[in-house]
N, C-alpha and C positions, 0 to 999 in steps of 0.2 A: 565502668561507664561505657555504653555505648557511640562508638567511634561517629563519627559528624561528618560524612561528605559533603562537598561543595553544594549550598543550595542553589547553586545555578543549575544544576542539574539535575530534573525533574525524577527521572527514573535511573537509577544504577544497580549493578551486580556484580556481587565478586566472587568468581568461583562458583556459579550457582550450579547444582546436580540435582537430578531426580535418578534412582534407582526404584525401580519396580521388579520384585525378584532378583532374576539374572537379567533382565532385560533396564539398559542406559536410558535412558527416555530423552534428559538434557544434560550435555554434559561440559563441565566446567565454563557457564558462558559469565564472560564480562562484556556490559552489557552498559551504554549510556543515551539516555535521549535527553536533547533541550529540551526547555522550556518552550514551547510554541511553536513542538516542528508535529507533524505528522509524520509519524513512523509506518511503513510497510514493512513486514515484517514475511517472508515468500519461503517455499520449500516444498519439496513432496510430501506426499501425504506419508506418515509416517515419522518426521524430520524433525519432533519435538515440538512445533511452536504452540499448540492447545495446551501441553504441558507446563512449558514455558508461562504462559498467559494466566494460566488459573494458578501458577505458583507468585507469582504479582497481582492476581488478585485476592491472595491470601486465601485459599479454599483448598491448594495441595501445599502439604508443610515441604518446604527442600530437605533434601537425603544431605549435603554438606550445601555451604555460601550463604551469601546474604544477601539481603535485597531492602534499596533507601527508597526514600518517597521525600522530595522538598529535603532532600540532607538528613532523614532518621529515619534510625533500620527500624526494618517491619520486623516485629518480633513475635509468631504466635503461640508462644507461652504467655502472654501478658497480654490482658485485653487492654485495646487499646482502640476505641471507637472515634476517636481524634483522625487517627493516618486513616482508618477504613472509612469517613467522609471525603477524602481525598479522593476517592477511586471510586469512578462508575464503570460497571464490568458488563458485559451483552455479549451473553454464549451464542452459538449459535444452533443451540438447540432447548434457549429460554421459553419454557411455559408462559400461554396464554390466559385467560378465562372467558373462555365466551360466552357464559351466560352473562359476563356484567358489559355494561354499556360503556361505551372510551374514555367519561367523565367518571364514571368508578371507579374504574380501575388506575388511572392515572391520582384520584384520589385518595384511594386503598396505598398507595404508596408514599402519598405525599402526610399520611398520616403516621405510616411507621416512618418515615424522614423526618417526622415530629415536624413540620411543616403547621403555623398555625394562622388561623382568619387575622387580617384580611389577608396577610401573604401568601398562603393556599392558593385563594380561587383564586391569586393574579397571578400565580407561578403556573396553575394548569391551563389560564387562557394563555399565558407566554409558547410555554411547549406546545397546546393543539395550535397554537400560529405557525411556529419555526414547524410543524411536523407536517403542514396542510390538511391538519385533518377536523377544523373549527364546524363545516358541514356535518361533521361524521360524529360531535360529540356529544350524543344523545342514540346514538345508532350499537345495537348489540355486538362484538368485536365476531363473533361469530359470522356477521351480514360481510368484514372486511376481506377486502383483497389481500394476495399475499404482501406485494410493497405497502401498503396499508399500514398490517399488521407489523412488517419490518419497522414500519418508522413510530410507529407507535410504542414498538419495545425497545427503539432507542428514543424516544422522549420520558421516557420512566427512568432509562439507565442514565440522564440525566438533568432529572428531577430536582435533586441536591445540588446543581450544582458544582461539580465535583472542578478539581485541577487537573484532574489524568482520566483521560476515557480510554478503555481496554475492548477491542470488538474485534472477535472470534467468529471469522468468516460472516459479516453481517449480510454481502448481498449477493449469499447462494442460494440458487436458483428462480432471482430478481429476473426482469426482463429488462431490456437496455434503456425503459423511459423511469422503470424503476429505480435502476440501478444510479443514473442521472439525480432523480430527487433526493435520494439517498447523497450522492456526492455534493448535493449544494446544501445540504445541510450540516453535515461534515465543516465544509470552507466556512459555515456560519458559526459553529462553534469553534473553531481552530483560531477566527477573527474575534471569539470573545473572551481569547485569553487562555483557553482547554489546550495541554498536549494529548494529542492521542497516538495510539499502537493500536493499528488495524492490522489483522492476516487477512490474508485473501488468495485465492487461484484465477481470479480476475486480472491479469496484471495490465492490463490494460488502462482499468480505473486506481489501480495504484500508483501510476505512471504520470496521470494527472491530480492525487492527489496527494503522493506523499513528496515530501522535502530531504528524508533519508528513506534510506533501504537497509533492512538485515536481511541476511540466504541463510538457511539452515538447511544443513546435512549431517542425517545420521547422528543428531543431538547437539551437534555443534553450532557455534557462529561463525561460518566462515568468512562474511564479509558483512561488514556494518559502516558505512560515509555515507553521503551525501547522495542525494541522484546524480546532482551534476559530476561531481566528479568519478563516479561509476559508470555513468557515460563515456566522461572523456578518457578515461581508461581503457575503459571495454568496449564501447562500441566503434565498428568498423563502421567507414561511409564510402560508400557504391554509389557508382552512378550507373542508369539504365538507359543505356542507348538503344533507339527505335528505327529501324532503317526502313525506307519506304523498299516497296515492288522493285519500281524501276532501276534498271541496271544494279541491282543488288550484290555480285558479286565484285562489283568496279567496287562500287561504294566500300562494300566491306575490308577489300583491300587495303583502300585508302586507308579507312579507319583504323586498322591495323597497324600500319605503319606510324601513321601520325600518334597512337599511343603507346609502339614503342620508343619514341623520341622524347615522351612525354616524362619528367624523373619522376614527379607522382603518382605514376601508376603503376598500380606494386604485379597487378595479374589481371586476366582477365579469361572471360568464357562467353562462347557462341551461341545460340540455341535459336535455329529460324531466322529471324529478323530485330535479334535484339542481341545487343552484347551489353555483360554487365561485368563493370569496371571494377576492381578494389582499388579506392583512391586512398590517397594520405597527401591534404592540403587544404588553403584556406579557399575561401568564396571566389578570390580575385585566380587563385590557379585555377577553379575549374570551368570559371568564366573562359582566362588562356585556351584554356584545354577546347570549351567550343568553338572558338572564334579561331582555331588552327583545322577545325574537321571542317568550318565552313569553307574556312579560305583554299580545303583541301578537296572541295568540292565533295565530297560527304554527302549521300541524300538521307537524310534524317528528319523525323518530323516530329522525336521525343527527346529531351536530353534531360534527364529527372535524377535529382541527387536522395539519395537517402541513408540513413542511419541505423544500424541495429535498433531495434526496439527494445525493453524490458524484458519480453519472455526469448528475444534471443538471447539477450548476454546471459538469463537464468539457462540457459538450454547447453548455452557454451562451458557454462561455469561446472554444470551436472556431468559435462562430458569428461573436463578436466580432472572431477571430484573420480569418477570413473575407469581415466584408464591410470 
């Protein structure tokens, strides 16, 4: 009998591997996503996660490990069309048909989805809604834009329905109003109950849309939590001080002084007219911290806090994987 993971746990793997000749592709990942999170899923190219992604969506068989869906393993010796309506998959490099029109094609699928009247045409008006493309649905897919066509082949990929949406770099080479419609469509199905596993080299929009993160290297999972606590982890917060013209070398003095008196200030560096801080402390320290350059007579006219962002801590983590 096959073993039963927790079905609180939308996605699991234990031990999963791909071997392609002599080349490791993924290797031994364990692997969990909840129920209702968005997964980013980041790494260099090369780093396994298309591997990873098509071996959950049952299309590469794993070389050893296994892989659950809702608590039962996917097995592809045994069909089993039950776990494969679970899963909506969007490669990103899914065929189009541009001779048919956005109502055919969305049709052509909702038919092999066994999809039947009336449910049909109120599930394709639902999707050409949630996709914006209810204008367009009489229009050759061919006449479509690229974000168009992007969100058209994620209204197919889930068509059915599904419990786990799997999207393989969806919004490469999107433009940023694109790449937007695409991210509020995402948030609308994540709100209708969907977990999804998105890759991307965007991290930017992963940043804002996912609830966890995994890094891969070199086949591995080296790190799989939560954003926030990935953050509080990894990311380092600086502050960017701005020193006006006037008497600049006074000022800078000052400033100097006053941050090494400062215990949350771990270092800092010069460049022109700006010194930027590495702090370690809460909102109320670096409040302190300006209200001692003002009183220190300091001429500043920037004092701006900020935090590693996502492609730094991947950039830090690649250096660490490195030396």
């Amino acid at each position: 009998m096959d073993e039963i993971r927790s079905p609180e746990v939308a996605i699991a793997t234990r031990n999963l591997s791909k071997q392609f000749d002599r080349h490791l592709a993924v290797d031994q990942v364990d692997l969990e996503i909840n129920y209702g999170d968005v997964y980013g899923l980041i790494g260099p190219n090369g780093a396994g996660k298309t591997t990873l992604i098509r071996m959950l969506a049952a299309i590469e068989e794993p070389t050893i490990g296994e892989i659950y869906f809702h608590g039962e393993r996917l097995d592809l010796s045994r069909p089993n069309p039950r776990l494969k309506r679970y899963l909506g998959y969007l490669p990103d490099d899914f065929p189009l048909y541009d001779d048919l029109t956005v109502w055919d094609y969305l049709d052509y699928f909702a038919r092999l989805y066994e999809l039947r009247e009336p449910k049909r045409s109120r599930r394709l008006l639902e999707i050409l809604d949630l996709v914006q493309l209810i204008p367009k649905r009489d229009s050759l897919i061919s006449t479509l834009s690229r974000g168009m066509k992007q969100r058209l082949s994620l209204g197919r990929t889930i068509l059915h329905e599904p419990i786990l949406l799997l999207l393989d770099e969806p919004v490469s080479g999107l433009d940023p109003i694109a790449r937007q419609q695409f991210r509020d469509i995402i948030q609308v199905v994540r709100e209708a109950g969907m977990t999804v596993l998105i890759s991307s080299h965007v991290l930017s929009d992963l940043a804002q849309l996912c609830s966890s993160i995994g890094i891969m290297e070199l086949g591995c999972l080296v790190e799989s939590t939560s954003i926030q606590e990935l953050y509080s982890r990894l990311s380092q917060q600086y502050i960017q001080i701005h020193l006006l013209e006037d008497e600049l070398s006074e000022s800078l003095n000052r400033a100097i002084a006053e941050l090494r008196n400062c215990p949350n200030v771990e270092s800092w560096t010069v460049k022109n007219q700006q010194i930027t801080v590495h702090f370690q402390g809460s909102d109320r320290d670096s409040a302190n911290l300006l209200k001692q350059l003002i009183k220190a007579q300091v001429n500043l006219y920037q004092f701006q806090i900020q935090n590693d962002d996502l492609e730094d801590i991947f950039l830090k983590l690649g250096h660490q994987q490195a030396s």
